[in-house]
C-alpha positions as CSV (number, residue, x, y, z in Angstrom):
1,X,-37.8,117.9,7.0
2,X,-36.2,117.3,3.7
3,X,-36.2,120.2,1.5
4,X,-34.4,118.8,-1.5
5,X,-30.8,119.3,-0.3
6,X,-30.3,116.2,1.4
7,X,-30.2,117.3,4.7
8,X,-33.5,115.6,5.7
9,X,-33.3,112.7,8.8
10,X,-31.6,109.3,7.9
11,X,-33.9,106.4,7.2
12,X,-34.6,103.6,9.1
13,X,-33.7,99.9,7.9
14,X,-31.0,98.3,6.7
15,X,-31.2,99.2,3.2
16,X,-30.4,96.3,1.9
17,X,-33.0,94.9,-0.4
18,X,-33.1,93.0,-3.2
19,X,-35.5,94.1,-4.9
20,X,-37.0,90.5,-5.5
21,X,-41.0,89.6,-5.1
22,X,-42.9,86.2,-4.1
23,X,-39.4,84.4,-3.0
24,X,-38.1,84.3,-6.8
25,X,-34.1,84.1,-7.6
26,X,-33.0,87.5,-9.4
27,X,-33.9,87.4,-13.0
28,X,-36.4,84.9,-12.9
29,X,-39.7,87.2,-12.6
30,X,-42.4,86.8,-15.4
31,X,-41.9,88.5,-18.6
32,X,-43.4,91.8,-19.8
33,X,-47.7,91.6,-19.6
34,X,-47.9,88.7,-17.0
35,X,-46.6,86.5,-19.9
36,X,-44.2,83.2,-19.9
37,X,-40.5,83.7,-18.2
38,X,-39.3,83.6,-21.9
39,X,-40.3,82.1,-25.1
40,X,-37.1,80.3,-25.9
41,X,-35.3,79.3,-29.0
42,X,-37.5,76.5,-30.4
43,X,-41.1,77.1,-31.6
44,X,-42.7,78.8,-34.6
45,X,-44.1,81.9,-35.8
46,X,-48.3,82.1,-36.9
47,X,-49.8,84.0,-39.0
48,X,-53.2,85.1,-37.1
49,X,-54.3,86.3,-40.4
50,X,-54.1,82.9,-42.6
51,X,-52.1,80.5,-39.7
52,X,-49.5,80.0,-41.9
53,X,-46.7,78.6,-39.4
54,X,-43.0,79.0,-40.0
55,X,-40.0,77.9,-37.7
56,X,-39.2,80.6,-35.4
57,X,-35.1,82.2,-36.5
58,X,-33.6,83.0,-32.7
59,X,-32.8,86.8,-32.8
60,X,-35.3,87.8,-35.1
61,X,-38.9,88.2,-33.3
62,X,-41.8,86.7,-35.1
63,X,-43.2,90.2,-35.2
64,X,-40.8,91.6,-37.6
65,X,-41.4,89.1,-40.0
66,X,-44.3,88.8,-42.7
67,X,-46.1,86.0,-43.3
68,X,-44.9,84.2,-46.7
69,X,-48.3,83.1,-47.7
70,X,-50.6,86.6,-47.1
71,X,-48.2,89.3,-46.1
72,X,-49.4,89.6,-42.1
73,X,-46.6,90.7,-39.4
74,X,-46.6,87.2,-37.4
75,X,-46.8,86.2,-33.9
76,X,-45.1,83.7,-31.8
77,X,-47.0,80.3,-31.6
């Protein structure tokens, strides 16, 4: 039996996984919270306060921005 050194008996199986579920191609699993595979560059952000709705800026998430009308961190549309 193991015991933390290492010196336990070898596994069985090739061990050689790819850690891939459902038949996908690596890197194309769902995004974070069972959401899209990513939201992309085009779109907007919306305010879920007012839904005031600007054009999204790629590298800047719609989150960190505030709403020009009311104030409210946005969200993507």
């Amino acid at each position: 039996m193991p015991r933390g050194d290492g010196t336990g008996p070898g596994g069985q199986g090739p061990g050689t996984g790819r850690g891939m579920g459902r038949g996908q191609g690596q890197g194309q699993g769902r995004g974070r919270m069972g959401g899209p595979f990513a939201a992309g560059p085009g779109g907007g952000c919306i305010c879920p306060n007012c839904a005031a709705v600007v054009p999204h800026v790629v590298g800047q998430p719609c989150n960190a921005r505030s709403c020009p009308k009311c104030g409210t961190k946005m969200t993507r549309a």
